[in-house]
C-alpha positions in Angstrom: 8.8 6.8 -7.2 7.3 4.3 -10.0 11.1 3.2 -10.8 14.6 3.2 -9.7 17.6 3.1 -11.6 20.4 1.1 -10.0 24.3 0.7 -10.3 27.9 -0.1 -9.5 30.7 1.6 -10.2 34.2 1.6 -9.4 36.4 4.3 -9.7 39.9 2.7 -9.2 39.9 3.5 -5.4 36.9 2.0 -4.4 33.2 1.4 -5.6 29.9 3.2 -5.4 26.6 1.8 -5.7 23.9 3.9 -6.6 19.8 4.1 -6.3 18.2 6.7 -8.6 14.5 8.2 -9.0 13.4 7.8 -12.5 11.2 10.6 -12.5 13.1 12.9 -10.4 16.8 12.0 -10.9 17.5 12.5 -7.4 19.9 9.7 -5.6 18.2 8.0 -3.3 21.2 5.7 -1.9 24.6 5.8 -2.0 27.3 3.2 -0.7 30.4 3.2 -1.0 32.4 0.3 0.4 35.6 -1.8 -1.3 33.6 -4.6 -3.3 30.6 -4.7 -4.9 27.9 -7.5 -3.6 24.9 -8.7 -2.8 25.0 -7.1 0.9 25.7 -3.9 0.0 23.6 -3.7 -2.9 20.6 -4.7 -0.7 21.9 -2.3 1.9 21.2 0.6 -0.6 17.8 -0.4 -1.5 16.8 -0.5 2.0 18.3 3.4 2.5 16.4 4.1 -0.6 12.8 2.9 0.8 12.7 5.0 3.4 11.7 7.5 0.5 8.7 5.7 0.3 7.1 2.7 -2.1 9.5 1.7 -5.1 7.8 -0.4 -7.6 10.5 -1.3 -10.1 14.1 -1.7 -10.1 16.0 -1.3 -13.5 19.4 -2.9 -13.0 22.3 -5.0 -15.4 22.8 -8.3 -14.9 25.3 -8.3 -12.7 26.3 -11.2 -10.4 25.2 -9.4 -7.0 21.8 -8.6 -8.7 20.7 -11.8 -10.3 22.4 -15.3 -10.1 24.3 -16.8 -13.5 22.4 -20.1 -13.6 19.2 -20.1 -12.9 18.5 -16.2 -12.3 17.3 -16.3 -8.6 19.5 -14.3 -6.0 19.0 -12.8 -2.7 18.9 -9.7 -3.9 16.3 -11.1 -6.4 14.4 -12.7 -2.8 15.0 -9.0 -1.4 13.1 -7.5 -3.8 10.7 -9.7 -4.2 9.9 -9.6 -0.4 9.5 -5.7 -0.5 6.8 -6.4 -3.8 9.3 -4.6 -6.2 9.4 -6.1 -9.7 13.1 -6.3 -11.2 13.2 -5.0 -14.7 16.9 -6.4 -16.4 18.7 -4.3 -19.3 19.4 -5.8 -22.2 22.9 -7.5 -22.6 25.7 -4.9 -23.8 23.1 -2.2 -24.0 24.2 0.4 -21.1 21.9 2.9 -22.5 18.9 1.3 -20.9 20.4 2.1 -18.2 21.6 4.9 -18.9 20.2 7.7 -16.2 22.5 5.8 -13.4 25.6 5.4 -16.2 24.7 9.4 -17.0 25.2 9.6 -12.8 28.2 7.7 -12.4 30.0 10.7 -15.1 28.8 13.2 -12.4 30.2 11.1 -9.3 33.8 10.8 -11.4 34.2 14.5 -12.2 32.8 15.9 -8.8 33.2 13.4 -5.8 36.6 14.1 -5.2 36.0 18.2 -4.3 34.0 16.9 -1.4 35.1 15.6 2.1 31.8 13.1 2.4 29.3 11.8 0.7 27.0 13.5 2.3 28.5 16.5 1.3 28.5 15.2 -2.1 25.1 13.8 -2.0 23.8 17.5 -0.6 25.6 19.4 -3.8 24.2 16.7 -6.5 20.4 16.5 -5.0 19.7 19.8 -3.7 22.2 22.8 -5.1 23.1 21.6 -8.6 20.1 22.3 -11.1 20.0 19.3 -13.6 19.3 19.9 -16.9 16.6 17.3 -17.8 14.4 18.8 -15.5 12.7 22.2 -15.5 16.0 24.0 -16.3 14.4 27.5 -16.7 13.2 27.4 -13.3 17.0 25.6 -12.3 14.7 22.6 -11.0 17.3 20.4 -8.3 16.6 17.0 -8.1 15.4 17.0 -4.9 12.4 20.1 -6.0 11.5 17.4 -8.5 11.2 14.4 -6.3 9.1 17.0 -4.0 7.0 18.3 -7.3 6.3 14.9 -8.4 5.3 13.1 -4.9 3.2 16.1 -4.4 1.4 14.8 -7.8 1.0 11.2 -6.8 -0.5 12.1 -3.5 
């Protein structure tokens, strides 16, 4: 768990922040709540940890991640505090952050068909084989996060 990719999103309804493993693709957090801040956002990453260590954090610079003026926030101070180093896209470039944009497709076309996000969360992680991992052997998310903490430990 070197680096997390992290998000929001809003699908019209309401909006959805998401933490995901760089390595494994498998989400780590997700809230969903009716307005995106600073809170919530820090909320996530605290659900995320209990993973285990996160070094990086590769987020946009959006208001409830970094401030306008000067570029300190609290969520800035959170990570700080929990020794993670904040890695900002460029400006108008989503493809740098484009493994949580990639996500966010997913959580349009298939959050609806489930009752929780749980539910959802169990489908995406665990039953759905993703195909930028070890597609022959239909590799899930979550058998990569497994493979690849097995190989840091």
């Amino acid at each position: 768990m070197t680096a997390v990719h992290i998000d929001w999103y809003n699908d019209g309804r309401q909006w959805a922040f998401g933490v995901e493993d760089d390595a494994s693709r498998k989400i780590l957090s997700l809230v969903e709540c009716s307005s995106p801040t600073t809170d919530k956002s820090i909320e996530g990453m605290e659900e995320a940890l209990k993973y285990g260590v996160i070094k990086q954090c590769i987020s946009d610079h959006g208001s409830h991640f970094i401030s306008n003026i000067n570029g300190d926030s609290r969520f800035k101070e959170f990570l700080e505090s929990c020794s993670i180093k904040q890695i900002l896209c460029r400006i108008k470039h989503p493809q740098s952050n484009g493994k949580i944009e990639k996500w966010f497709d997913t959580y349009k076309l298939h959050r609806h068909a489930f009752k929780t996000k749980e539910e959802f969360l169990n489908w995406y992680n665990k039953v759905r084989p993703h195909r930028s991992l070890n597609f022959k052997e239909l590799e899930t998310p979550e058998q990569a996060f497994i493979r690849k903490m097995k190989a840091e430990v």
